[in-house]
One Martini backbone bead per residue (centre of mass of N, CA, C, O) as a GRO file, in nm:
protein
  369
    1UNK     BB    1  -2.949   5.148  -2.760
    2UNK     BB    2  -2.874   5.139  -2.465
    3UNK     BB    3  -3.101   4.911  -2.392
    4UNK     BB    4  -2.911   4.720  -2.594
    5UNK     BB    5  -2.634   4.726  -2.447
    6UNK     BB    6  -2.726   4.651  -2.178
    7UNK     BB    7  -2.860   4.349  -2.245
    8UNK     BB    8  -2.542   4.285  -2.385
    9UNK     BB    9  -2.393   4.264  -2.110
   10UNK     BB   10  -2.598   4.111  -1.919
   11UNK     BB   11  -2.510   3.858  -2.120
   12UNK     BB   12  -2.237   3.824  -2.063
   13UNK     BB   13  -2.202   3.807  -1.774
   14UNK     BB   14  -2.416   3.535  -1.756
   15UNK     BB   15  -2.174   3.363  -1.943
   16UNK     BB   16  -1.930   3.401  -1.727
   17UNK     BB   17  -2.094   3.293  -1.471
   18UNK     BB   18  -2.181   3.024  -1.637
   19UNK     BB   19  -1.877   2.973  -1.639
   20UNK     BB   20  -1.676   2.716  -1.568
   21UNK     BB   21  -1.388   2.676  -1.348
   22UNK     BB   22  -1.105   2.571  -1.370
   23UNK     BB   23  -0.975   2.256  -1.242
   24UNK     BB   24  -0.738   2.201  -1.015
   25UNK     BB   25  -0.462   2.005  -0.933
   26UNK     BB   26  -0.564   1.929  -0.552
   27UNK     BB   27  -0.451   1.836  -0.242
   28UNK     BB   28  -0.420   1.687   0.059
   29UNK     BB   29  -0.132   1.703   0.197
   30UNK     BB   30  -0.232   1.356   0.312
   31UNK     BB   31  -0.170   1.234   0.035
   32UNK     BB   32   0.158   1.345  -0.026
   33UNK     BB   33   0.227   1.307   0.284
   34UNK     BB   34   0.467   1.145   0.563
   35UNK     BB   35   0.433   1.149   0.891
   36UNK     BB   36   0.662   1.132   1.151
   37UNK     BB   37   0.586   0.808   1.304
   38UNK     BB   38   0.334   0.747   1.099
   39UNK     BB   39   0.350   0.410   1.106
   40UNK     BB   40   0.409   0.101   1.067
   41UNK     BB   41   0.493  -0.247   1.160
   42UNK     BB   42   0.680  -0.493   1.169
   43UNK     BB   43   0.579  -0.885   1.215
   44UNK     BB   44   0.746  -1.166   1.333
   45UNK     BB   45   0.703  -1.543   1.351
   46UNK     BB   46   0.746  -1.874   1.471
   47UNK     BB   47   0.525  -2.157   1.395
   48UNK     BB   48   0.243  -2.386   1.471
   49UNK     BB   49   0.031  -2.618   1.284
   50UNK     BB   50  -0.240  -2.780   1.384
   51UNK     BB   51  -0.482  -3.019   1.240
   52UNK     BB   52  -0.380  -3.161   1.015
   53UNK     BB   53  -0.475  -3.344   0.735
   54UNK     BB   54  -0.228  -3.489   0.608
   55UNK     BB   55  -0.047  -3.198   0.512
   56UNK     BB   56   0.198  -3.187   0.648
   57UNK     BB   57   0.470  -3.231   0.752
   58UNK     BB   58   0.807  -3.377   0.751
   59UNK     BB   59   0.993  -3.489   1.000
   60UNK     BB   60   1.278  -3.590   0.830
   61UNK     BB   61   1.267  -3.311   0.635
   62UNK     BB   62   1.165  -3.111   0.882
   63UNK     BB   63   1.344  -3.033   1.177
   64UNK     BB   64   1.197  -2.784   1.314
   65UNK     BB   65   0.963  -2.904   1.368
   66UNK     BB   66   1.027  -3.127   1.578
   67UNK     BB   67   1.165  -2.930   1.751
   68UNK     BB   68   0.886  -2.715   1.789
   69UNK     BB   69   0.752  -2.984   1.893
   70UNK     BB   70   0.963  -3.039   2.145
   71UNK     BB   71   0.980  -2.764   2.280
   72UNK     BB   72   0.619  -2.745   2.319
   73UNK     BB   73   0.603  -2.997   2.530
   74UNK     BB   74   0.829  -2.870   2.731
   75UNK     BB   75   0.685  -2.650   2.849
   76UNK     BB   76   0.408  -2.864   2.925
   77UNK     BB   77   0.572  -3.148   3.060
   78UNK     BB   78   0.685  -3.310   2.792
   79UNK     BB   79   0.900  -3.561   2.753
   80UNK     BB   80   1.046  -3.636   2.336
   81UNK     BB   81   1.330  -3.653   2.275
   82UNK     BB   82   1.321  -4.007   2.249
   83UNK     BB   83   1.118  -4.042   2.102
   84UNK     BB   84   0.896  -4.086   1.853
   85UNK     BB   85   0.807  -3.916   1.556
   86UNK     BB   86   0.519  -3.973   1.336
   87UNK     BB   87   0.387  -3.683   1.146
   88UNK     BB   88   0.121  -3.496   0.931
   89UNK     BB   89  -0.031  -3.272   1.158
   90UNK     BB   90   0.219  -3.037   1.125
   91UNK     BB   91   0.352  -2.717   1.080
   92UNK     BB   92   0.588  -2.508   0.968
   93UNK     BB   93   0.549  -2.086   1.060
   94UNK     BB   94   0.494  -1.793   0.929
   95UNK     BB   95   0.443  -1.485   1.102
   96UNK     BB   96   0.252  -1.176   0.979
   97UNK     BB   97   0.209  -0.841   1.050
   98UNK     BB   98   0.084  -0.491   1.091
   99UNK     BB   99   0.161  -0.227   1.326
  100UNK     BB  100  -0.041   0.001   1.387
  101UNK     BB  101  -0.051   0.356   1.441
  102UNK     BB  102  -0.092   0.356   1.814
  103UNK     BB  103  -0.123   0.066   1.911
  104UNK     BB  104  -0.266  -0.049   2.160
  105UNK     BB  105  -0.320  -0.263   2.433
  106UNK     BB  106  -0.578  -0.503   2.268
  107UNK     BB  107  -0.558  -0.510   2.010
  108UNK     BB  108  -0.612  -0.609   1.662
  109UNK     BB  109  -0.480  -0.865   1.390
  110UNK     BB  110  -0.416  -0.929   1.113
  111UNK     BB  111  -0.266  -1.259   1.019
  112UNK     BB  112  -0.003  -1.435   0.849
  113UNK     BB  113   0.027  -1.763   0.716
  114UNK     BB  114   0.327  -1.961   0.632
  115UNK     BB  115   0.492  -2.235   0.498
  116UNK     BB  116   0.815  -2.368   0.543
  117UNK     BB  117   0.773  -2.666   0.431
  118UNK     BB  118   0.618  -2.960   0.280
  119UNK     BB  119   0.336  -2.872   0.293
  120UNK     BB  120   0.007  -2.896   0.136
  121UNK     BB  121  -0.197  -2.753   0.363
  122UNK     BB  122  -0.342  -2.528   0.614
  123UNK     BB  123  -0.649  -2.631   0.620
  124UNK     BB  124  -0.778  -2.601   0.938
  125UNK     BB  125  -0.558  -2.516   1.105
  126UNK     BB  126  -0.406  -2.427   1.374
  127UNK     BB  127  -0.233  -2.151   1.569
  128UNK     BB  128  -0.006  -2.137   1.803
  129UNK     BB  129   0.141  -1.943   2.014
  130UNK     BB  130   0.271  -1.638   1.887
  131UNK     BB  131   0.541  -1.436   1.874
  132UNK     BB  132   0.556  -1.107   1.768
  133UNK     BB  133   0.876  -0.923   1.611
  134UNK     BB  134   1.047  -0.690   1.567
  135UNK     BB  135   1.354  -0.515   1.442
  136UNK     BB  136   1.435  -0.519   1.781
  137UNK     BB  137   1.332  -0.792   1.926
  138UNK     BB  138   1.027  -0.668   2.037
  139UNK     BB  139   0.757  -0.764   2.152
  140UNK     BB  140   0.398  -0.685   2.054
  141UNK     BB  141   0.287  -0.979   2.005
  142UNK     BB  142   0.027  -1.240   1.976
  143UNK     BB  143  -0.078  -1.554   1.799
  144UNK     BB  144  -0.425  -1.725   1.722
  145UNK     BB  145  -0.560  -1.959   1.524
  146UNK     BB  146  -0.746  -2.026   1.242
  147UNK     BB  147  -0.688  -2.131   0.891
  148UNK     BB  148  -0.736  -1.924   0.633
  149UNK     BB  149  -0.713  -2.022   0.271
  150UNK     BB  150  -0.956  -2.021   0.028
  151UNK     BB  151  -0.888  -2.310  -0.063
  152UNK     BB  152  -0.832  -2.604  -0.323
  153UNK     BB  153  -0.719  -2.964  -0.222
  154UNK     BB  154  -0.599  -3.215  -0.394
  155UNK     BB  155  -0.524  -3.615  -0.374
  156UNK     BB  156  -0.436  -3.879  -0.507
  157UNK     BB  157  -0.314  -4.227  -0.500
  158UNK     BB  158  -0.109  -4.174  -0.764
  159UNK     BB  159  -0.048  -3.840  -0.753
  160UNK     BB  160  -0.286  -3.674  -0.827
  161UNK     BB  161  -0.360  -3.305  -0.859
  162UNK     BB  162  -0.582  -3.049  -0.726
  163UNK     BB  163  -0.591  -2.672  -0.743
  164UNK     BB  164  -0.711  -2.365  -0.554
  165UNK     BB  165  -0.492  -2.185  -0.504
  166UNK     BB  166  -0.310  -2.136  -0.180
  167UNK     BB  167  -0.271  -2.375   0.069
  168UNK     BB  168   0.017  -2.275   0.221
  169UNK     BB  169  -0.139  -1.949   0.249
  170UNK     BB  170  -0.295  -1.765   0.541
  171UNK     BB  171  -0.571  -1.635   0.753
  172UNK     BB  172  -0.607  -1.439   1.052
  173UNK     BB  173  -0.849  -1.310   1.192
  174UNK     BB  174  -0.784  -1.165   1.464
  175UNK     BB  175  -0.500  -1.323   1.552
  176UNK     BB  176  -0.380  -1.061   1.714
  177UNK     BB  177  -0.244  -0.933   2.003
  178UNK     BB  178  -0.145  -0.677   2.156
  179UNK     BB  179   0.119  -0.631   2.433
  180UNK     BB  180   0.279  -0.312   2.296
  181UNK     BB  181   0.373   0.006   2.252
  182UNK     BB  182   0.628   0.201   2.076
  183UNK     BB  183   0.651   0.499   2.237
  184UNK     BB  184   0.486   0.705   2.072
  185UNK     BB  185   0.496   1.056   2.111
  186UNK     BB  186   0.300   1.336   1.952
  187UNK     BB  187   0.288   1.546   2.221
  188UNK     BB  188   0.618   1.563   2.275
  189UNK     BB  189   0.657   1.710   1.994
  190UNK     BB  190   0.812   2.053   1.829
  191UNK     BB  191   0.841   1.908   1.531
  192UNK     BB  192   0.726   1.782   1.193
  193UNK     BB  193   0.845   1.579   0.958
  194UNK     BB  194   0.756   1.572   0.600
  195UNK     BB  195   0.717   1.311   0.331
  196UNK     BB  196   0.762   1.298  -0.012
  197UNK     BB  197   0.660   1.058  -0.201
  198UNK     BB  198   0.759   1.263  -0.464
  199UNK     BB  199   1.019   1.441  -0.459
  200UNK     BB  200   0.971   1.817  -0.512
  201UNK     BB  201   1.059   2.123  -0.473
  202UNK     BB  202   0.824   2.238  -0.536
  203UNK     BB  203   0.576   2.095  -0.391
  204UNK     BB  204   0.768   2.190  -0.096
  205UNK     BB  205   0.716   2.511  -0.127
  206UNK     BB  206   0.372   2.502  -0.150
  207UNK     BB  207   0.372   2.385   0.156
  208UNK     BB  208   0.447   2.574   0.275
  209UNK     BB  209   0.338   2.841   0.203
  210UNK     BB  210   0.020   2.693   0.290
  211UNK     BB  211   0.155   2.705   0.602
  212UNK     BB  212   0.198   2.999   0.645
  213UNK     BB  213  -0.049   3.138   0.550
  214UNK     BB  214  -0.204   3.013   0.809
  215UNK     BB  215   0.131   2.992   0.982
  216UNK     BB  216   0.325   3.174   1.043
  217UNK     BB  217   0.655   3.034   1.046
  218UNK     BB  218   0.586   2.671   1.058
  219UNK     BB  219   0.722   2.626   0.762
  220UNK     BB  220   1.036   2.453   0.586
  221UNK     BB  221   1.198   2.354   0.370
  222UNK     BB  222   1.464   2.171   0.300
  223UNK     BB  223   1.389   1.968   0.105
  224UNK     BB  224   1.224   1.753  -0.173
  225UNK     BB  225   1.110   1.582   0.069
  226UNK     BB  226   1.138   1.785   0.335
  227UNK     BB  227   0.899   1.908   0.575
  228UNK     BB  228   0.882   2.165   0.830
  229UNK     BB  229   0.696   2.151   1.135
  230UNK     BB  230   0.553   2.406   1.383
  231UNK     BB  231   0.367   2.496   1.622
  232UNK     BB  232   0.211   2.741   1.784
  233UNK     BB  233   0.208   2.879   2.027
  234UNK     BB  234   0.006   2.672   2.250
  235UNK     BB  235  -0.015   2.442   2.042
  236UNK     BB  236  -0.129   2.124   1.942
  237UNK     BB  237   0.005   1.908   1.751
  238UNK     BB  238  -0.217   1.777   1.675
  239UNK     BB  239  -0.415   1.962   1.558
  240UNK     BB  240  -0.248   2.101   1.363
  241UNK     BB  241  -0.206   1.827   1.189
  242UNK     BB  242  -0.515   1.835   1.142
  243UNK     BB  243  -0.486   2.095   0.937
  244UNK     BB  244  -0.239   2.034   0.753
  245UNK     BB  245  -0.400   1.783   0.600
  246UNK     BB  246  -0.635   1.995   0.519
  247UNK     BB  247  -0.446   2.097   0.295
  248UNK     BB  248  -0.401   2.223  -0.006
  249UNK     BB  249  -0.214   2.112  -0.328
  250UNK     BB  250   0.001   2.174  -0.633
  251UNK     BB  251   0.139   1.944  -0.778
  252UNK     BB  252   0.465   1.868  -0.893
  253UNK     BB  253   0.654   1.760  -1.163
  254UNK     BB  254   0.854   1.576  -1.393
  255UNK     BB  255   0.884   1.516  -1.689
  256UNK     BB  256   0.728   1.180  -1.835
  257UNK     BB  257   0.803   0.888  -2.014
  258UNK     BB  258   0.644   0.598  -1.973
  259UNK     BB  259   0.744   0.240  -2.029
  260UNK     BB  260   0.613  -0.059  -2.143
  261UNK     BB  261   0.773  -0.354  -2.342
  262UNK     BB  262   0.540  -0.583  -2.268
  263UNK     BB  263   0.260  -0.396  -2.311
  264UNK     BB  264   0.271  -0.114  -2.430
  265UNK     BB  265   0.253   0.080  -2.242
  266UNK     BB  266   0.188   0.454  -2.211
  267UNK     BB  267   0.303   0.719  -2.032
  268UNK     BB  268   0.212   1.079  -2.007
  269UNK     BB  269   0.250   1.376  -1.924
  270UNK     BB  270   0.153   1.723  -1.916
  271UNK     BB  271   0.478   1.854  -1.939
  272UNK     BB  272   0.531   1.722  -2.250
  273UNK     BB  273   0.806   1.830  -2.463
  274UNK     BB  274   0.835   1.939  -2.838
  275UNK     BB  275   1.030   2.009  -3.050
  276UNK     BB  276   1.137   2.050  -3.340
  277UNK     BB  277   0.987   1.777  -3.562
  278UNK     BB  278   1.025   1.472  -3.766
  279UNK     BB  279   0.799   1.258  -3.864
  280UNK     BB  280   0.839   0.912  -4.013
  281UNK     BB  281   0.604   0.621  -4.065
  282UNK     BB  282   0.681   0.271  -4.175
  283UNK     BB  283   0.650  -0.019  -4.399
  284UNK     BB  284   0.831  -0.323  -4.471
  285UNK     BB  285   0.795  -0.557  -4.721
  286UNK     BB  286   0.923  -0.847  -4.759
  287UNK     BB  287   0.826  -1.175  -5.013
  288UNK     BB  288   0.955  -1.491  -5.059
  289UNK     BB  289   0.907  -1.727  -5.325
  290UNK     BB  290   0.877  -2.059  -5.367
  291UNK     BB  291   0.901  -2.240  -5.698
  292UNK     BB  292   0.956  -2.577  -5.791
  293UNK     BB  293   1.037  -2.743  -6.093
  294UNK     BB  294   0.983  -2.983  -6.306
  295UNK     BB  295   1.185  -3.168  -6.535
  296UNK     BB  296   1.148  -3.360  -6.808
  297UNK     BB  297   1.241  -3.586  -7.028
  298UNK     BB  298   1.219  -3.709  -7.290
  299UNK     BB  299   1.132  -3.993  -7.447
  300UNK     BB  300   1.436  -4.187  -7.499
  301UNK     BB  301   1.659  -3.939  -7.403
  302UNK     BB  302   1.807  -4.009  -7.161
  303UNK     BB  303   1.728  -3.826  -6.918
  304UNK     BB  304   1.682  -3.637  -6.657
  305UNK     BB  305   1.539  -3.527  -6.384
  306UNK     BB  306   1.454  -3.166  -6.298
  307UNK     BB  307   1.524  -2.904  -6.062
  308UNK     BB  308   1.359  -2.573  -6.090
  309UNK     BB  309   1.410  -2.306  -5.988
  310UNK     BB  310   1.148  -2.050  -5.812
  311UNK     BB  311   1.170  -1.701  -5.782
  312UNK     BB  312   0.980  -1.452  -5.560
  313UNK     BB  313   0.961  -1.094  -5.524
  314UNK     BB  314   0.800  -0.872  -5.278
  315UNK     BB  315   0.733  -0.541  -5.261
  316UNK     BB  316   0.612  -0.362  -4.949
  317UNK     BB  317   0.451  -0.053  -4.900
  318UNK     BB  318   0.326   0.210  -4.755
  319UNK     BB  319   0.065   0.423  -4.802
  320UNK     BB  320  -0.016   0.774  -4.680
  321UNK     BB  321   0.202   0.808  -4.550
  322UNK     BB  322   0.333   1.082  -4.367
  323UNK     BB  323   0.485   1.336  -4.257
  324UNK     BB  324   0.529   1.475  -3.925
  325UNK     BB  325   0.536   1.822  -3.790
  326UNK     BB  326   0.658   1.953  -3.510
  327UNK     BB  327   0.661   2.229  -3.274
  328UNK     BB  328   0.775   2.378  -3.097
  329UNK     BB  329   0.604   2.340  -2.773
  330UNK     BB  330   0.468   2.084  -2.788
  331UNK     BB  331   0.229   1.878  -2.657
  332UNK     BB  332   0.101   1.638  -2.612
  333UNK     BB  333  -0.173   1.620  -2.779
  334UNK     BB  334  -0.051   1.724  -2.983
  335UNK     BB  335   0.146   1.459  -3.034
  336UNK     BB  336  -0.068   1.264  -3.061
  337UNK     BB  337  -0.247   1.327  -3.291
  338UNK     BB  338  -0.028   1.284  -3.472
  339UNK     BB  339   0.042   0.995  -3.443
  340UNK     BB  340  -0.256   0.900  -3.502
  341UNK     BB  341  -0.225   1.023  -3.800
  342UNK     BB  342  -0.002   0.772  -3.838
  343UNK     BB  343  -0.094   0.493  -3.738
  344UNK     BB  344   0.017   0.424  -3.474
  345UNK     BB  345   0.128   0.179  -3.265
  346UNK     BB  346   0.238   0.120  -2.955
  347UNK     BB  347   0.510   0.025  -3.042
  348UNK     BB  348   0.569   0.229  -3.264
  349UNK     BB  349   0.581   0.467  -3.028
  350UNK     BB  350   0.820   0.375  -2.858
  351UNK     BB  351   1.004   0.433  -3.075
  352UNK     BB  352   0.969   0.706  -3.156
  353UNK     BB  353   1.068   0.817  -2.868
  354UNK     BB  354   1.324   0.687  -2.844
  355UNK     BB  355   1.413   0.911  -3.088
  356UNK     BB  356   1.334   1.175  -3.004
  357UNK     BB  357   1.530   1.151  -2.780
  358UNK     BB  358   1.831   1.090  -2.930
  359UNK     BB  359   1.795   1.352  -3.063
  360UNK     BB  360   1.672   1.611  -2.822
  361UNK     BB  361   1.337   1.659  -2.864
  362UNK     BB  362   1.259   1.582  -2.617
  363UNK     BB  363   1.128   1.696  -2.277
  364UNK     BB  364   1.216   1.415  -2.113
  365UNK     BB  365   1.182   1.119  -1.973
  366UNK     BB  366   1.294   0.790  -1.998
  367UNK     BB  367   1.079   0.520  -1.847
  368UNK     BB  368   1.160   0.148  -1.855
  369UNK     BB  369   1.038  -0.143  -1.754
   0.00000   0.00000   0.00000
């Protein structure tokens, strides 16, 4: 008996360490927040694309190319001031860009170009040297190169076209060379603040704790949005934030149910909860059939020929749906099974949901987009 009750323990043990362990919903420090400072920068600037097949501006209609254009050769000691000037191979256009954090002078940039006037389009067009400047309005890039749109225009000449994709803007791959850099210095920084992509007051203190387990009294939650961390004495900012972004943490949100009322989609938390309550749903259909009668009157009885109205209603309900009884603390789950179980379709669902919320028994946000 002994012998028999040691073999089935060890097969208890054995079946306890090969049930696999429950896996948590854990991110990467780096992955659910934006490191202060560590961000793109916009760039913006206005130039001109040149040497397109008669699809670019009309200079009559569309002042800034003219003037962008007569600038433009006046820079180059040409001047057209005075003459007559009618192309439609220049197109004017917006160039912009976006400077990746921490890009140096000589980095490259793919830049997008979109035409600012009634070009038609912009394939195979140049784009001649243009500035481009972020929101304080110093330069930090300039750009130039070949147009490409990935479309295709055409037009015959009774003005009948047709197009695929857009025609009037295009990307240069690498056509942005950075100038100089926005000045921000990450190792002279004695410490730096996280910013919570969805924030979250748990999320926030949980960040703080697994930084502080890793180095005691790093890290402090500001509010749900910020946590501050500041590197231990003699330790390089970089290296830190290297190590805390690598750290591990199980974000919390706040019950929510999303709907989309176009498309019927319909997202719900893990975390929404339903009081008790009764949900009965069904569908009536009244049916109304007109069969209007033609009477007709006796042979030479001198009467009128008469239409009599016939109509018929027909009253139709589903029958098989029950009432639907959720016991209070259900979770998502119960609540879809139960759902299911009443043949509901997803308008019916949203439905269902914004009832079920304005009784009171919903424990959860409804945001309908």
């Amino acid at each position: 008996m002994r012998h028999l009750r040691r073999l089935a323990l060890a097969a208890l043990a054995l079946a306890c360490a090969a049930a696999p362990a429950q896996a948590e919903a854990r991110s990467r420090i780096k992955d659910i927040v934006a490191f202060e400072g560590v961000r793109e920068n916009q760039l913006v600037g206005v130039g001109l694309v040149v040497g397109l097949a008669g699809t670019g501006d009309s200079l009559r209609n569309i002042p800034i190319t003219k003037q962008s254009l007569q600038s433009m050769m006046e820079r180059m000691g040409i001047n057209t001031r005075d003459a007559t000037i009618d192309t439609k191979n220049v197109a004017a256009v917006t160039v912009t860009a976006s400077l990746p954090p921490f890009a140096g002078p000589g980095a490259q940039l793919d830049v997008t170009v979109s035409a600012l006037g009634d070009a038609k389009s912009l394939q195979g067009g140049t784009l001649i040297v243009t500035p481009l400047a972020a929101a304080d309005g110093e330069i930090y890039a300039v750009a130039q190169g070949t147009v490409q749109t990935g479309a295709v225009s055409a037009q015959g000449a009774s003005g009948s076209s047709v197009s695929k994709g857009v025609p009037t803007s295009g990307r240069i791959a690498n056509g942005g060379i950075v100038e100089k850099d926005v000045g921000f210095k990450l190792a002279d920084m004695g410490q730096m603040r996280l910013t919570l992509r969805n924030p979250d007051f748990t999320t926030a203190k949980r960040i703080a704790d697994v930084i502080n387990a890793r180095y005691a009294g790093a890290a402090s939650a500001d509010n749900p949005t910020v946590v501050t961390v500041r590197p231990p004495a003699g330790a390089s900012l970089v290296n830190f934030v290297t190590t805390v972004e690598a750290l591990e943490v199980e974000p919390d949100s706040p019950a929510k149910v999303v709907i989309d009322e176009v498309t019927g989609v319909i997202v719900m938390g893990s975390d929404v909860r339903i009081s008790t309550v009764a949900i009965a749903q069904g569908n009536l259909t009244v049916t109304v059939n007109e069969a209007p009668q033609v009477s007709q009157p006796a042979p030479f009885s001198q009467g009128q020929t008469a239409v009599t109205p016939q109509s018929s209603v027909k009253v139709d309900e589903e029958k098989g749906r029950r009432m639907l009884i959720v016991k209070s603390g259900a979770s998502l789950a119960t609540l879809v099974k139960g759902l299911n179980a009443l043949g509901v379709t997803p308008r019916d669902l949203i439905s269902i949901l914004q009832a079920i919320k304005a009784d009171g028994a919903l424990q959860a946000d409804i945001e309908v987009m």
